[in-house]
C-alpha positions as CSV (number, residue, x, y, z in Angstrom):
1,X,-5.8,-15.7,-5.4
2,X,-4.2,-13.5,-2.8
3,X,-7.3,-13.4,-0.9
4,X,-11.3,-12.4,-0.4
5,X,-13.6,-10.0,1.0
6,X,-12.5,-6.5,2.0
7,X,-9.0,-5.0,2.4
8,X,-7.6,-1.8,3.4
9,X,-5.3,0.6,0.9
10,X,-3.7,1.4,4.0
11,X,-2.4,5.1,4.4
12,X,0.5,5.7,5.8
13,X,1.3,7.8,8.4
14,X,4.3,10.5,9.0
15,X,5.1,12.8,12.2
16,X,5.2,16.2,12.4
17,X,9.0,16.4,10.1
18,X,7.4,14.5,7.7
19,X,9.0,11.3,8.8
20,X,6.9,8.6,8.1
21,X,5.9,6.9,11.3
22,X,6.4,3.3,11.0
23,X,5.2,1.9,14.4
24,X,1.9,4.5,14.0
25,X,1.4,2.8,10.5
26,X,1.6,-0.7,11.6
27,X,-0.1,-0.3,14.5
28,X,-3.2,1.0,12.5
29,X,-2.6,-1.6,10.5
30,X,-3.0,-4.4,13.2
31,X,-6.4,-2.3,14.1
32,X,-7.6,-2.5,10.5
33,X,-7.5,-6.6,11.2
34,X,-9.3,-5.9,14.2
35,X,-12.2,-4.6,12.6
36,X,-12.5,-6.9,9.9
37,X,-10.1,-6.6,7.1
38,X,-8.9,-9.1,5.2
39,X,-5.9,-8.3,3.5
40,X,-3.5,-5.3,4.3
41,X,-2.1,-3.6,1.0
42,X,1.3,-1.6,1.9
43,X,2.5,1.2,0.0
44,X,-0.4,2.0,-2.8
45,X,-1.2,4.9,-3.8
46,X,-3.1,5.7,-1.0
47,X,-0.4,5.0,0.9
48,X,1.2,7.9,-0.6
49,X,4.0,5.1,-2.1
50,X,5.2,7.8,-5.3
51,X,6.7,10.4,-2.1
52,X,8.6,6.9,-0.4
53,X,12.2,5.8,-0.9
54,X,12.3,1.9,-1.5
55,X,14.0,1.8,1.8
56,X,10.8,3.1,3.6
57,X,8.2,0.7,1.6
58,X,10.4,-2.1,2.5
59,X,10.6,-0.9,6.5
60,X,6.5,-0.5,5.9
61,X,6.2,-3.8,4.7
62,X,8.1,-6.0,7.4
63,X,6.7,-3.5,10.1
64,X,2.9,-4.2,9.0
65,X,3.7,-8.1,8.7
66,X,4.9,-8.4,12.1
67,X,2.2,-6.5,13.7
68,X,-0.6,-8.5,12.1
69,X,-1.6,-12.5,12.5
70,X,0.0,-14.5,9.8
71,X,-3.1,-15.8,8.3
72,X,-3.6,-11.6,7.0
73,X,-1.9,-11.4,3.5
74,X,0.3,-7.8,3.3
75,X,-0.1,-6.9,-1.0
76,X,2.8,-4.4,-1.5
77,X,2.6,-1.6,-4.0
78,X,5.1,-1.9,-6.1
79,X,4.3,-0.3,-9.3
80,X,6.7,2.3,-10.9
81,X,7.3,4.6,-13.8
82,X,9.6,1.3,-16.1
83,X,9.4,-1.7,-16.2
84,X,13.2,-1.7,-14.4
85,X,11.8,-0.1,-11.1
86,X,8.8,-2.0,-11.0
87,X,11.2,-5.2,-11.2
88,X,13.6,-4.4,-8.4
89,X,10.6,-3.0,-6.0
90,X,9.0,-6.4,-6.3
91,X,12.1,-8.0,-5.1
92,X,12.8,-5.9,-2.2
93,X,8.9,-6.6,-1.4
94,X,9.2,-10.4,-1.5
95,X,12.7,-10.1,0.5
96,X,10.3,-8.5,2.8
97,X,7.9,-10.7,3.3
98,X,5.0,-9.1,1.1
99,X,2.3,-12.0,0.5
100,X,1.3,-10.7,-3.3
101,X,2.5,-7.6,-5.0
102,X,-0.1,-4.9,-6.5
103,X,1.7,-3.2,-9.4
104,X,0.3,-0.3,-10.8
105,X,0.0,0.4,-15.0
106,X,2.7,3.0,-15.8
107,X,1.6,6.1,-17.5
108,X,1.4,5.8,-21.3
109,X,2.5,2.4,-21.3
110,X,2.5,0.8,-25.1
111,X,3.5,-2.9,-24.3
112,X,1.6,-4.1,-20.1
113,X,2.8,-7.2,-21.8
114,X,6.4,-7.0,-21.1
115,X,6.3,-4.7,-18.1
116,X,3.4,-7.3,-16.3
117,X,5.5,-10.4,-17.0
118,X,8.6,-8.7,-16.0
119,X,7.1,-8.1,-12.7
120,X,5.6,-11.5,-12.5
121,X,8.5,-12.5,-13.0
122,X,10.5,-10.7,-10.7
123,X,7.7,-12.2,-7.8
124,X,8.4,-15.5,-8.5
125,X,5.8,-17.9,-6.2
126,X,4.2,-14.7,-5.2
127,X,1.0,-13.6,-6.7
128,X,0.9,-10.1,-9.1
129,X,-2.1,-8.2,-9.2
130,X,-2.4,-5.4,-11.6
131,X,-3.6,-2.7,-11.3
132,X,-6.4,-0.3,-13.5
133,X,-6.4,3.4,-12.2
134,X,-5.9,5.8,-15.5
135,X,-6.8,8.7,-13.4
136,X,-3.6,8.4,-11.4
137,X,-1.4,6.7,-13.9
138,X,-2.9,6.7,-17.8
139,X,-4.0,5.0,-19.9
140,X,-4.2,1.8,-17.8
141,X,-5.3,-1.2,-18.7
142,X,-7.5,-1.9,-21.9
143,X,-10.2,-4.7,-21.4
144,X,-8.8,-6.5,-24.3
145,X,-5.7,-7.3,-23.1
146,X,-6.6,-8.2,-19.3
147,X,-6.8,-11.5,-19.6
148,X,-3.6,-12.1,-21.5
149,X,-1.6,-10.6,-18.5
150,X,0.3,-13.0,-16.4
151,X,-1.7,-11.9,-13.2
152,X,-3.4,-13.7,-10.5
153,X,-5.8,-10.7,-10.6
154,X,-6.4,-7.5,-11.0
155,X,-7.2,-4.2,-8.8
156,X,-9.9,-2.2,-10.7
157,X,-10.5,1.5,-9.4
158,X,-12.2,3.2,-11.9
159,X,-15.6,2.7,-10.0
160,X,-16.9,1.9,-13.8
161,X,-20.1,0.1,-13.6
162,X,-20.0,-0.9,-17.1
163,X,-16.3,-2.0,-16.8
164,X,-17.0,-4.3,-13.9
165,X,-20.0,-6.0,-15.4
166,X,-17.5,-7.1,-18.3
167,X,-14.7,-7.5,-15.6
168,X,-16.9,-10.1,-14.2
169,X,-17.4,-12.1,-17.3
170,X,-13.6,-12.6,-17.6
171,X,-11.3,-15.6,-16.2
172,X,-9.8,-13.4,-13.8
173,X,-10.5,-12.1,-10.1
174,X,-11.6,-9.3,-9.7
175,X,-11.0,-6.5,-6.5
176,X,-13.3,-2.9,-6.6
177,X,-11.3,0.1,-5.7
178,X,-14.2,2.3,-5.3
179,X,-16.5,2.8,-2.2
180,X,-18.6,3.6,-4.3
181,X,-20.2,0.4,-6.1
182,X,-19.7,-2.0,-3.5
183,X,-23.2,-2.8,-3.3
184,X,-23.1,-3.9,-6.8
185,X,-19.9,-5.7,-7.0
186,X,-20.1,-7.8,-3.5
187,X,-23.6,-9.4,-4.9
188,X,-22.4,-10.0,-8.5
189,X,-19.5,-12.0,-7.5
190,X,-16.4,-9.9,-7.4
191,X,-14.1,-11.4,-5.3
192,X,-12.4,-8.6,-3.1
193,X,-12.4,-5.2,-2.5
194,X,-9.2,-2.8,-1.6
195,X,-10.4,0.7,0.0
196,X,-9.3,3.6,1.6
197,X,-12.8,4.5,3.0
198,X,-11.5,1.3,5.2
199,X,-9.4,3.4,6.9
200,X,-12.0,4.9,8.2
201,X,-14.9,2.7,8.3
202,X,-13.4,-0.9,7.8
203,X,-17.3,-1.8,9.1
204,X,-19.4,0.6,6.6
205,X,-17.0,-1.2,3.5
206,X,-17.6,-4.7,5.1
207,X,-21.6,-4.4,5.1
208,X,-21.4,-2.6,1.4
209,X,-19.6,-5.2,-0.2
210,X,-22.0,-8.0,1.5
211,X,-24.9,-6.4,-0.2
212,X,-26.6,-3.6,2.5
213,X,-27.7,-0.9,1.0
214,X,-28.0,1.3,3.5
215,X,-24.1,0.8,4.4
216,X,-23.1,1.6,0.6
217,X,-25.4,5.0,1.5
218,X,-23.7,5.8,4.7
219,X,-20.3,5.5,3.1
220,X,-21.1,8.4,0.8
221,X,-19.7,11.3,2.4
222,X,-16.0,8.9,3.4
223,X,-16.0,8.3,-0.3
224,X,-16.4,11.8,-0.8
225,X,-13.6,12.8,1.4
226,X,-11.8,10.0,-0.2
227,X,-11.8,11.8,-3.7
228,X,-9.8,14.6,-2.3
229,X,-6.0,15.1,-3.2
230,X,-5.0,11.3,-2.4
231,X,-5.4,10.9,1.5
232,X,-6.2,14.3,3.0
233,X,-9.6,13.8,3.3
234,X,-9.0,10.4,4.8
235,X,-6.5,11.6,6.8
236,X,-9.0,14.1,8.3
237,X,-11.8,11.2,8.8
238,X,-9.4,8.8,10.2
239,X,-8.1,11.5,12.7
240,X,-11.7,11.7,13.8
241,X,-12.5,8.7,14.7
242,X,-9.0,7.3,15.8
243,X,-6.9,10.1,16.8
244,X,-4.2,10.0,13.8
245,X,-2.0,12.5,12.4
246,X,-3.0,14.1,9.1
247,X,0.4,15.1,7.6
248,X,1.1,14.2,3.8
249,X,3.8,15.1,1.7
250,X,2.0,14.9,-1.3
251,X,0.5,18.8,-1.5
C-alpha cells in the first residue's frame, strides 16, 4: 500500500504566460506536508495533468520529491487516453522518482484488463493505483472487475456511498476522492483519502476523515468550490488563504 490517512491532489500552479510554475508548485507542496498530509499526488487531474507535456509532469515530479521529506510518498498521475501513453508516462514517472503511480480509466475503455497490467507493468516495483472517476473519463471502472486488476489499490471519486460500502467489502485498499463523505469512509475503514479541498484546508480533510462531524460540515462550501470547472474554485480558495495564483489553462 502506497500509504494512509489523507493526501493532497495537488494543483498545479502556472504564472501569468501560463507557464507552469515549478518552484510555486513544489513549494506548496512541501507546505501541504506541513499541515499534515500524507502523500503528495503529482499531476492528477486536479493538477490539470491532460493541459501538461510529459516533460512538465516529469519536472513536477522530481521538483515536488526534493522539496518534501523522504518518508512523504509523491503518487504520479499518469493515466492517458491508450494503453501506449499510459505505459511510457509511468516510466518517465518512476525515472523520476514517483513513489506509486495513480492511473486514471480511459474513456470507453472495453478491456482495464490489459491497459491496468500494462501499466503495472510498465511500474515495475512501484505500486499502481487505479483510478474510478467516470465523470471525467467514462465509463470507469465496473465493481465486478476491481479486484481482478493488478493494482495495489484503487482511487475512488465518485463520492458514491453505496459504491464505497461495497468497495469496503473487497480485498483491495481503498482511497475517497470526495470531501464529501469523509466522515463516512475514515470510520468504516477506508484506508486513505486523496483531495483537492486539501489544498485548501489540509486541516478540515484531516479531522473529516478521522470521524468529526463538524469538520465534514465546515468543508462544505471548499467542496463546493471544488466541483467547479477542475481547479478554479480551488484556485480561488487557495489564493485566499495562501496568497497563490489562480491561472489555469483548462477554460
Amino acid at each position: 500500500m502506497p500509504f494512509t490517512g489523507v493526501g493532497v491532489a495537488l494543483v498545479t500552479l502556472f504564472d501569468e504566460r501560463l507557464k507552469v510554475d515549478v518552484a510555486a508548485t513544489a513549494e506548496h507542496a512541501a507546505r501541504m506536508v506541513e499541515h499534515g498530509m500524507q502523500s503528495i499526488i503529482v499531476a492528477g487531474t486536479t493538477g490539470e495533468a491532460f493541459a501538461l507535456t510529459p516533460d512538465e509532469r516529469m519536472s513536477l515530479v522530481s521538483a515536488v520529491k526534493e522539496a518534501i521529506p523522504g518518508d512523504i510518498p509523491v503518487v504520479a498521475g499518469t493515466g492517458a487516453a491508450s494503453t501506449h501513453g499510459a505505459v511510457a508516462l509511468t516510466q518517465q514517472a518512476v525515472a523520476s522518482g514517483a513513489d506509486a503511480v495513480l492511473a486514471l480509466s480511459p474513456a470507453r475503455s472495453t478491456d482495464l484488463r490489459a491497459y491496468y497490467t500494462a501499466v503495472a507493468h510498465a511500474a515495475g516495483d512501484v505500486p499502481t493505483l487505479g483510478y474510478h472517476f467516470p465523470k471525467v473519463s467514462a465509463p470507469g471502472i465496473p465493481l465486478s472487475i476491481l479486484e481482478e486488476l493488478p493494482i495495489a489499490g484503487c482511487k475512488d471519486s465518485t463520492g458514491d456511498p453505496t459504491r464505497l460500502l461495497a468497495e469496503i467489502g473487497m480485498e483491495m485498499p481503498i482511497f475517497v476522492g470526495s470531501a464529501a463523505i469523509l466522515a463516512l469512509a475514515g470510520p468504516l475503514g477506508v484506508e486513505g483519502a486523496i483531495l483537492q479541498a486539501a489544498n485548501v484546508s489540509p486541516e478540515l480533510c484531516i479531522r473529516a476523515f478521522d470521524g468529526d462531524a463538524d469538520a465534514q460540515r465546515s468543508l462544505a462550501p471548499i467542496h463546493a468550490a471544488a466541483g467547479m470547472p477542475l481547479a478554479d474554485g480551488t484556485k480561488l480558495e487557495m489564493m485566499k488563504r495562501w496568497g497563490t495564483p489562480t491561472a489555469s489553462r483548462i477554460r
